[in-house]
C-alpha positions in Angstrom: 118.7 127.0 128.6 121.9 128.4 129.8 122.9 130.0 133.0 125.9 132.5 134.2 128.2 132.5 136.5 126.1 134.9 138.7 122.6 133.2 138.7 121.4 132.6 142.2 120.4 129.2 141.5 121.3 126.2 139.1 118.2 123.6 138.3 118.1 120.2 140.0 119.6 118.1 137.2 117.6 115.4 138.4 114.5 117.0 138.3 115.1 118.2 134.9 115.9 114.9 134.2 112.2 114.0 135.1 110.1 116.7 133.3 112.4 116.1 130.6 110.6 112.2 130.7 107.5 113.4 131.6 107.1 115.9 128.7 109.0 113.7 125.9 106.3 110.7 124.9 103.9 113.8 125.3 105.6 116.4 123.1 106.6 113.7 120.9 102.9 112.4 120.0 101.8 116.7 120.1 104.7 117.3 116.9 104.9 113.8 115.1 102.4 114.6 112.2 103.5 118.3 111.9 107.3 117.2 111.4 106.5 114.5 109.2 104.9 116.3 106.7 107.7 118.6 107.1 110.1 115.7 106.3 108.0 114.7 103.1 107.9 118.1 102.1 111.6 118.8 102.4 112.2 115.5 99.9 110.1 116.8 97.6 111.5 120.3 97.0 113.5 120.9 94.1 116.9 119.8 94.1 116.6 118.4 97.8 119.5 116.5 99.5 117.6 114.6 101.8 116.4 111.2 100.3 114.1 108.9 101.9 116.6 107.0 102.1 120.4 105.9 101.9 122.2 102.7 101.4 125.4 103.0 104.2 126.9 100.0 103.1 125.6 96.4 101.2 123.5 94.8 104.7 122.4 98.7 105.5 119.8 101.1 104.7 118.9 104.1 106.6 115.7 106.1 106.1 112.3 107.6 107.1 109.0 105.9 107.5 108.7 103.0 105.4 105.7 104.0 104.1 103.4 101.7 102.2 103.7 103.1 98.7 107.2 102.1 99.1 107.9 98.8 100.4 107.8 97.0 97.0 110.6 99.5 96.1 112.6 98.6 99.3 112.0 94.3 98.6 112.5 94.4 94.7 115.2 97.1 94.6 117.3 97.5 97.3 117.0 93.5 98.6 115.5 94.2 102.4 114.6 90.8 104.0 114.3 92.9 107.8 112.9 95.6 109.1 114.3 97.5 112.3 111.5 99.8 113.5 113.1 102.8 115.8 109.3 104.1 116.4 106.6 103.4 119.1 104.0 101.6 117.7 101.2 104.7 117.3 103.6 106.3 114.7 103.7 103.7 112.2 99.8 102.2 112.9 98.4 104.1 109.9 101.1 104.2 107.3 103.1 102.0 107.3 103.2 97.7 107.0 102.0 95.4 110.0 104.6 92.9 111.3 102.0 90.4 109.6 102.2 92.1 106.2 105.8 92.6 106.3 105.7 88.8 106.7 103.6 88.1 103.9 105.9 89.7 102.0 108.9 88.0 103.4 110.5 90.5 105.6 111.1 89.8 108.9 110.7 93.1 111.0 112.0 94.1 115.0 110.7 97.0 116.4 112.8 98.6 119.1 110.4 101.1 120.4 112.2 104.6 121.4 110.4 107.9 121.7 110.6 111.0 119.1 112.7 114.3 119.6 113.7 113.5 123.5 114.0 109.5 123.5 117.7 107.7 123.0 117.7 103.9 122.4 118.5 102.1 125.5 122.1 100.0 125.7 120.5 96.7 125.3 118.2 97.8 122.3 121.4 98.7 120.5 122.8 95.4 121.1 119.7 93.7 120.4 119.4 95.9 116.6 123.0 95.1 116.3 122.4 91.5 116.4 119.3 91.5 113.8 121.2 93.1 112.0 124.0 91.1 111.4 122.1 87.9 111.1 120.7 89.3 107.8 124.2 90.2 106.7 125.4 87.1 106.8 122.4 85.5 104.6 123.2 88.1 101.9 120.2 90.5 103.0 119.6 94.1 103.7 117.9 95.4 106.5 115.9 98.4 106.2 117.0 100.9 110.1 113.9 103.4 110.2 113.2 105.8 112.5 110.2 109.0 111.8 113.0 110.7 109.3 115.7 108.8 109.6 118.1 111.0 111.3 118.2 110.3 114.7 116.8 107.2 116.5 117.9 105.1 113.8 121.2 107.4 112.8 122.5 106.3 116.3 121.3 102.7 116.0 123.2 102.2 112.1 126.3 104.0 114.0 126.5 100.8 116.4 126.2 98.4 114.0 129.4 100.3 112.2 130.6 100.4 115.4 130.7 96.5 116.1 131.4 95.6 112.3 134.4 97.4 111.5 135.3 98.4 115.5 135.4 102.2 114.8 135.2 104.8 117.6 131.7 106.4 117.6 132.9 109.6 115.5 134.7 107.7 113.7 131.1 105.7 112.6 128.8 109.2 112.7 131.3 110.7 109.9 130.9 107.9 107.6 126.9 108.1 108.3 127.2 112.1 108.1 129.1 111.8 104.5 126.3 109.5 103.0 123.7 111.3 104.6 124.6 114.5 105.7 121.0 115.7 107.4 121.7 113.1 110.3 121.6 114.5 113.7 123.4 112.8 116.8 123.4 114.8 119.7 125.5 114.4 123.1 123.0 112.0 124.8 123.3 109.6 121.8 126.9 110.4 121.7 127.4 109.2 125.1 125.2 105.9 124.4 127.5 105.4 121.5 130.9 105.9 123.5 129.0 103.4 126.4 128.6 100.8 123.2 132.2 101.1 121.8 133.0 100.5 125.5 131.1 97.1 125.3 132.3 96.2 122.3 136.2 96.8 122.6 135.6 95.1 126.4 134.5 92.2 124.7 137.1 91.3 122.2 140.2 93.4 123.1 142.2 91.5 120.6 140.0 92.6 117.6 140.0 96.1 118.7 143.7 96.2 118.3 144.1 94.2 115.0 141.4 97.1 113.3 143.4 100.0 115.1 146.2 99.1 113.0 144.2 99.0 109.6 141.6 101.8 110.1 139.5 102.0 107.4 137.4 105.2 106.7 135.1 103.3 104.2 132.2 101.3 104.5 131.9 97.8 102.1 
């Protein structure tokens, strides 16, 4: 909603801020089945450019719902030992593998609960995906980043790990996403999670941050 300039009255950010978190979980749980089967049904139409899913880069896939029909697919053909789960836990309850089955199968999976539509990962769930993440890289694995369509929750989450792997500023890590999988959406509030992450990152190792600023790279491994 926007205002003018002459509007009497401007709305109390931080009450905003609160129906936005009361309504979000609710509204989230109201749509989920409704823009799910609009996400199956837009990768079904003919000549559709929005996959399940989308390697980013040889330790990285990014997708929707790993649903059951499809996680033989994910083990045998695209080499996923983990799991990152961007959903809470009543999204994926029905369709998609227990931790326990994903086990017996040889997958270890984290799930980093966030809500749909209004919810943004939290700082420290972005470091803690970050981390999972790179322990399978460097065992040779691929790790399966999932959200409901794989657009959002999880977009933002793969961004950081680019972001810590190759030290790229936040756009710099959304463009290479956006050019693999164009339907990803990454709005301000992630943007700013992202920028708050970079932060993090370049605090922590100055020295690497200015070594990769001399050899940007706009491609992924």
């Amino acid at each position: 909603m926007s205002f003018s300039k002459d509007s009497p009255r401007q709305p109390d950010p931080d009450l905003t801020r609160m129906i936005s978190a009361a309504l979000g979980p609710g509204m989230a749980r109201l749509f989920y089945y409704p823009t799910l089967l609009y996400t199956l049904v837009r990768e079904r139409l003919p000549g559709s450019q929005r996959p399940w899913f989308s390697r980013i880069d040889r330790a990285v896939v990014l997708g929707a719902l790993p649903l059951r029909g499809r996680c033989r697919q994910l083990i045998e053909q695209e080499n996923i030992r983990g799991v990152l789960t961007m959903n809470e836990e009543y999204e994926t309850r029905f369709l998609c593998c227990s931790p326990e089955e994903w086990e017996a199968m040889g997958v270890e999976q984290m799930r980093l609960s966030t809500v749909d539509l209004t919810g943004i990962p939290s700082l420290e769930n972005l470091q803690k995906g970050v981390k999972f993440v790179l322990k399978h890289r460097e065992c040779g694995n691929s790790v399966y980043v999932h959200c409901k369509a794989g657009r959002c929750r999880s977009a933002t989450m793969v961004a950081a790990y680019l972001i810590q792997v190759h030290q790229w500023t936040p756009q710099e890590a959304i463009e290479v996403i956006a050019k693999i999988r164009p339907h990803i959406i990454v709005r301000r509030k992630q943007l700013e999670l992202l920028e708050d992450f970079h932060k993090a990152v370049t605090d922590e190792n100055p020295a690497v941050t200015a070594e990769a600023n001399r050899y940007k790279t706009t491609t992924t491994e």
